[in-house]
matplotlib code that plots the C-alpha trace (Angstrom):
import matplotlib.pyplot as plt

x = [-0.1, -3.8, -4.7, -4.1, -6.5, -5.4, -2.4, -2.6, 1.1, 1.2, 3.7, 3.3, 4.7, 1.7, -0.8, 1.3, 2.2, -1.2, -0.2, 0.1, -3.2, -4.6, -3.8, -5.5, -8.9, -8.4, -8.2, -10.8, -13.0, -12.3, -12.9, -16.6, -17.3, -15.7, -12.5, -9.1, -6.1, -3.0, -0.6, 2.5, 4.3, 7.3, 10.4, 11.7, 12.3, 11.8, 10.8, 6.8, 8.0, 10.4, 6.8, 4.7, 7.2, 6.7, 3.2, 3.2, 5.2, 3.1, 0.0, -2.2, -4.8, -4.8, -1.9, -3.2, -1.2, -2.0, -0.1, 0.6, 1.3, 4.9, 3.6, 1.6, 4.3, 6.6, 3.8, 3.4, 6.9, 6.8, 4.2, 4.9, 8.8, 7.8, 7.3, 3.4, 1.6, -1.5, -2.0, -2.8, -5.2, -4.0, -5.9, -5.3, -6.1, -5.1, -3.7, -1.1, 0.2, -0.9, -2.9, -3.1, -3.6, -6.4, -8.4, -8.0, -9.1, -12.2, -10.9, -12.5, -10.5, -12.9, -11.7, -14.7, -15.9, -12.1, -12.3, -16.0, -15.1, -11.7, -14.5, -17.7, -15.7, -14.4, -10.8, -10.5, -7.3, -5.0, -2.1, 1.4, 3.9, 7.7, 10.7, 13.9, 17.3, 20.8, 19.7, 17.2, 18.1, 16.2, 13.4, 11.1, 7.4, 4.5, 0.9, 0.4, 2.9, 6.1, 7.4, 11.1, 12.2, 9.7, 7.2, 9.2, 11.3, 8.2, 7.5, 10.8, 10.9, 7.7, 8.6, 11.1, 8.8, 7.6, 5.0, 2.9, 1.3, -1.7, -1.8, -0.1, 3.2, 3.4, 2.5, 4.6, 7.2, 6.2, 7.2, 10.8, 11.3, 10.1, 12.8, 15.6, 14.1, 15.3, 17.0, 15.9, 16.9, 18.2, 17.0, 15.8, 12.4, 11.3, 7.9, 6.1, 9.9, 9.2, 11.9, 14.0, 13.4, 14.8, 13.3, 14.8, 12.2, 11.6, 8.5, 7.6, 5.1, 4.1, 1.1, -1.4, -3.9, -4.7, -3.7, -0.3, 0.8, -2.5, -3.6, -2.6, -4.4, -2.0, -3.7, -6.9, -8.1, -5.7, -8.0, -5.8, -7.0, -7.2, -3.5, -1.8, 0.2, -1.1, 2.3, 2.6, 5.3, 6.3, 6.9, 9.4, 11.6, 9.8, 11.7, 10.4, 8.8, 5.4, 5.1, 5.6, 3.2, 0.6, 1.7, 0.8, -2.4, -3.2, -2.2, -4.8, -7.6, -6.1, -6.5, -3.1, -4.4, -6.3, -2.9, -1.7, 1.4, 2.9, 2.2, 2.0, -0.6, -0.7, -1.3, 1.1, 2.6, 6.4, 8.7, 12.6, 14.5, 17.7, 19.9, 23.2, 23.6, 23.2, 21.0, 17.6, 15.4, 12.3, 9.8, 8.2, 4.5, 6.4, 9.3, 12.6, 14.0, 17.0, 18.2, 20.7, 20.0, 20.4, 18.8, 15.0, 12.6, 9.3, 6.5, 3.1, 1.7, -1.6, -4.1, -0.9, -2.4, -5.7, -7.0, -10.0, -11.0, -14.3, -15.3, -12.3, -12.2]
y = [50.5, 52.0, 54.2, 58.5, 60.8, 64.5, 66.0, 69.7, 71.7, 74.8, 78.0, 79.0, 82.8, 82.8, 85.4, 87.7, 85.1, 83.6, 80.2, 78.9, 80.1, 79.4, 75.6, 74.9, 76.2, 74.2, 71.0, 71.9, 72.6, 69.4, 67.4, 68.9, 67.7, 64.1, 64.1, 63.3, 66.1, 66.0, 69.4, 69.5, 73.3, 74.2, 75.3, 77.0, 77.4, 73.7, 72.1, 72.0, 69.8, 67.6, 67.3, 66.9, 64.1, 62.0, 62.5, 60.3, 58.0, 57.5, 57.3, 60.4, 60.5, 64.5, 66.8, 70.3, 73.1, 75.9, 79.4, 81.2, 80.8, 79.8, 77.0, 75.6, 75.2, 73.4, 70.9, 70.6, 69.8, 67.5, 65.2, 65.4, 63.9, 61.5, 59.6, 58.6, 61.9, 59.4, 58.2, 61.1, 64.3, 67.4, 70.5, 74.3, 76.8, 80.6, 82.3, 83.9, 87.2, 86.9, 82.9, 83.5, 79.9, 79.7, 82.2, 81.1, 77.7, 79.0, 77.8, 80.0, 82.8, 82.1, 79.5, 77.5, 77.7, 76.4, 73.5, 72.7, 72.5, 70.0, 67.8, 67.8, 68.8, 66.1, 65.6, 67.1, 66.7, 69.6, 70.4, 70.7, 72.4, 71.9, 74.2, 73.2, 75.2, 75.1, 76.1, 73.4, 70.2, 68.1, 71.0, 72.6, 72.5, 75.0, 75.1, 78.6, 79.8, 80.9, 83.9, 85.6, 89.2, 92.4, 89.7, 88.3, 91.5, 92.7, 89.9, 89.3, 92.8, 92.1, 89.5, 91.5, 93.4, 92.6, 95.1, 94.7, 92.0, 91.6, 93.6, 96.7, 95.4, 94.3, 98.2, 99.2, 96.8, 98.0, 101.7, 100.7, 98.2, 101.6, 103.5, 100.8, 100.4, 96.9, 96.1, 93.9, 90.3, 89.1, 85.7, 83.0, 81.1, 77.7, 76.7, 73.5, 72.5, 74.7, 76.9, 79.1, 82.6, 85.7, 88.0, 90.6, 92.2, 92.3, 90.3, 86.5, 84.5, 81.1, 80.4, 77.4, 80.2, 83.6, 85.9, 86.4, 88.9, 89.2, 91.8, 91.0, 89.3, 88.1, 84.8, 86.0, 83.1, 80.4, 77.3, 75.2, 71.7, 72.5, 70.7, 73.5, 76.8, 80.1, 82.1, 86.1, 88.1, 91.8, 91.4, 94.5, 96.0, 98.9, 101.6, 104.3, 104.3, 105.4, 102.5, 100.1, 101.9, 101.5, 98.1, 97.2, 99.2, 96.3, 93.6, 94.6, 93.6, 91.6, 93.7, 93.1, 89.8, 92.9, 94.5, 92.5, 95.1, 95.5, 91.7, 88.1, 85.8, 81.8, 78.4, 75.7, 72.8, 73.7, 76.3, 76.4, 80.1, 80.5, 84.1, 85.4, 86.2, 84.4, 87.4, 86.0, 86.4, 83.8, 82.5, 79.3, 80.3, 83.2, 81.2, 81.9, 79.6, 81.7, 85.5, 84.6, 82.0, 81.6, 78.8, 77.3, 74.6, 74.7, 72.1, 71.2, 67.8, 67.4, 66.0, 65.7, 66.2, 65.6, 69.0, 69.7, 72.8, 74.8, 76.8, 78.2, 82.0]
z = [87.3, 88.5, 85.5, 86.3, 85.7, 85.4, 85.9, 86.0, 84.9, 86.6, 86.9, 90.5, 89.4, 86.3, 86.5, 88.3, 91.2, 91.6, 90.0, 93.3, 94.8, 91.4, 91.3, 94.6, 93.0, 90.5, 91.6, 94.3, 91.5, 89.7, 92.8, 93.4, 90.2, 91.1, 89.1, 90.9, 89.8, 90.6, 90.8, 89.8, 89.8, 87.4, 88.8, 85.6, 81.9, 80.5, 83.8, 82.8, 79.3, 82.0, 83.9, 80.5, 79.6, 82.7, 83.0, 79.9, 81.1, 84.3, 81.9, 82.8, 80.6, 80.2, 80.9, 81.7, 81.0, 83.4, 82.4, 79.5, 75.8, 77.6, 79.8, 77.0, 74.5, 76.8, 77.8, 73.9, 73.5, 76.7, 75.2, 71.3, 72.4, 75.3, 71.6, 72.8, 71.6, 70.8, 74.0, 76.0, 75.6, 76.0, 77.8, 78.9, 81.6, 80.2, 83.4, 81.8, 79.8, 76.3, 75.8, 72.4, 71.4, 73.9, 72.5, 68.9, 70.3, 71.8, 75.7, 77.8, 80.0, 83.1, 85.3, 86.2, 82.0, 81.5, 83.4, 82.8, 79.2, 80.2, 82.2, 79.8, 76.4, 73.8, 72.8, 68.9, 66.8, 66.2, 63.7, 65.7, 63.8, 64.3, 63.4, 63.0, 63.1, 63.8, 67.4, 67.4, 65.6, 67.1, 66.2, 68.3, 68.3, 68.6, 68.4, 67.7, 65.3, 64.3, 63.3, 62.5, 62.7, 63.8, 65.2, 67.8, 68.4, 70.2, 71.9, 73.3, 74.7, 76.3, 77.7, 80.0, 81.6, 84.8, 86.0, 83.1, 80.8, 78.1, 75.4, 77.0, 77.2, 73.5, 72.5, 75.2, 73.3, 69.8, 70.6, 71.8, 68.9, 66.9, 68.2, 67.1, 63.7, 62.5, 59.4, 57.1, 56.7, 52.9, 53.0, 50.2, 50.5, 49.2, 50.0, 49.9, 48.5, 45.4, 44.2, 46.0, 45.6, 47.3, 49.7, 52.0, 54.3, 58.6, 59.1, 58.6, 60.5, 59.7, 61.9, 63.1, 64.8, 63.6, 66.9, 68.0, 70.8, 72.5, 70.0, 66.1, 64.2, 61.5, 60.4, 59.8, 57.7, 59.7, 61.5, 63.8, 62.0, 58.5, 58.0, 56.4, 57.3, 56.9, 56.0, 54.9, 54.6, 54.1, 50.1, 50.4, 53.3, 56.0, 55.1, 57.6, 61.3, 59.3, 57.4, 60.4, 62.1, 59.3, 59.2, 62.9, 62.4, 59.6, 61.3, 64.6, 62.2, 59.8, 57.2, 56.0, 54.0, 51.8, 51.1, 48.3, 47.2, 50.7, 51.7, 50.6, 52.3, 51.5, 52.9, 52.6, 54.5, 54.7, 54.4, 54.7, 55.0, 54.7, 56.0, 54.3, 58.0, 61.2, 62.6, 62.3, 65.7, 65.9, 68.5, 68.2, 70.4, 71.7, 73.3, 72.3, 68.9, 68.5, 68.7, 65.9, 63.3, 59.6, 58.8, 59.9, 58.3, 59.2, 58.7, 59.9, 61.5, 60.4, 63.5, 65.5, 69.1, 70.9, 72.6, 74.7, 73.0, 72.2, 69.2, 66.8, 66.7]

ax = plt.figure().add_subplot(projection="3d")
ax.plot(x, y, z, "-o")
ax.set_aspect("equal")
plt.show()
């Protein structure tokens, strides 16, 4: 079999329904600078990790993902079980709503920059992390991060709306999770398989990057190659729409690290929860893990992946 160069993953309905238009700049642009592409459009949820998988298979060399945080998880997952993760480099193109994990990985937001750094950049390893539940027991995995209760809450309800994207639809998301103040989980914690302790609050991230939701900054000190987690937590429940709101204000700079009473902030390399109740919401890089789970083990791959990125945020 001849050897494949690129294979570029693309949602034709990213960036507002430019995908389309998108992808045929894009491999314009990597044939004037002499590199062959080959497009290949999703069709919908999971398709782009179906593509991912057999782009492996046929031996591309790099697998683009072209899209959002959305379109880069699947493409994750796609290569990490095709069960040959080593033999192919991964790279990304933010076109999409929120591209979080792009911009904690430097990747430009400018087309021509983005692929310019795919052609002349080096392939660098990255930590995966995977999460497993009862939902996923085969586990899913995610680049960017994890989180479980208010975190995906918003970004779930964000994710329904159509006419806008970016930042304002996770505030816009924000103000109508603020109106259906959520309760707090009672849950027990073991991290780094340490002893089990309780905890009952709304908000949980575990995360590989430091943004999440195009706007907060909740692992300020996270690096996406440094081989641990950075986790924090809400040590006690939000009782009022006031302290939420001071809360969210935190998490925009990442100030929240600096609030050691309301909020714990660590690094470690696993972390199992466990719910009296099978009512947790998570995301794994904003996709969907469940809307009702009880039960989740988290744990990070260390140099996992090969990415063509720039300079970490």
């Amino acid at each position: 079999m001849l050897e494949k160069d690129i294979l570029l993953i693309i949602n034709p309905n990213a960036s507002k329904g430019r995908g389309r238009k998108s992808a045929k700049l894009i491999q314009s642009i990597f044939k004037s600078r002499g590199r062959q592409c080959t497009v290949a459009y999703t069709r919908g949820a999971g398709h782009a990790a179906t593509l991912a998988r057999k782009g492996v298979q046929y031996e591309y060399k790099v697998i683009i993902a072209a899209g959002g945080d959305g379109t880069v998880n699947e493409v994750l997952n796609g290569i990490m079980f095709s069960g040959r993760s080593s033999s192919v480099t991964m790279g990304i193109i933010p076109i999409g709503r929120g591209n979080d994990f792009a911009w904690c990985a430097g990747i430009p937001r400018k087309l021509e920059e983005s692929i310019d750094l795919i052609i002349n950049g080096s392939a660098k390893p990255v930590d995966v992390g995977i999460c497993r539940g009862t939902d996923h027991a085969e586990g899913m995995y995610f680049l960017n991060g994890t989180g479980f209760g208010f975190e995906p809450m918003v970004n779930f309800k964000a994710m329904e709306y159509q006419k806008i994207n970016g930042m304002l639809s996770y505030i816009v998301a924000f103000f109508y999770i603020l109106r259906h103040f959520p309760e707090p989980y009672h849950l027990r914690i073991s991290i780094d398989d340490g002893e089990e302790f309780p905890l009952d609050t709304q908000q949980l991230s575990v995360l590989n990057g430091k943004r999440m939701g195009a706007s907060f900054v909740l692992g300020p000190l996270a690096s996406i190659n440094d081989g641990v987690f950075d986790i924090f937590y809400a040590n006690r429940p939000f009782r009022t729409r006031k302290d939420l709101i001071i809360a969210v204000l935190e998490f925009f700079r990442g100030a929240h690290i600096k609030d050691k009473e309301s909020f714990t902030y660590l690094k470690a390399r696993k972390i199992r929860i466990e719910s009296d109740e099978p009512s947790v919401v998570a995301h794994s890089d904003g996709e969907v893990f469940t809307k009702a789970g009880r039960s989740f083990q988290v744990e990070i791959l260390p140099h996992a992946l090969k990415l063509i990125y720039g300079q970490e945020k």
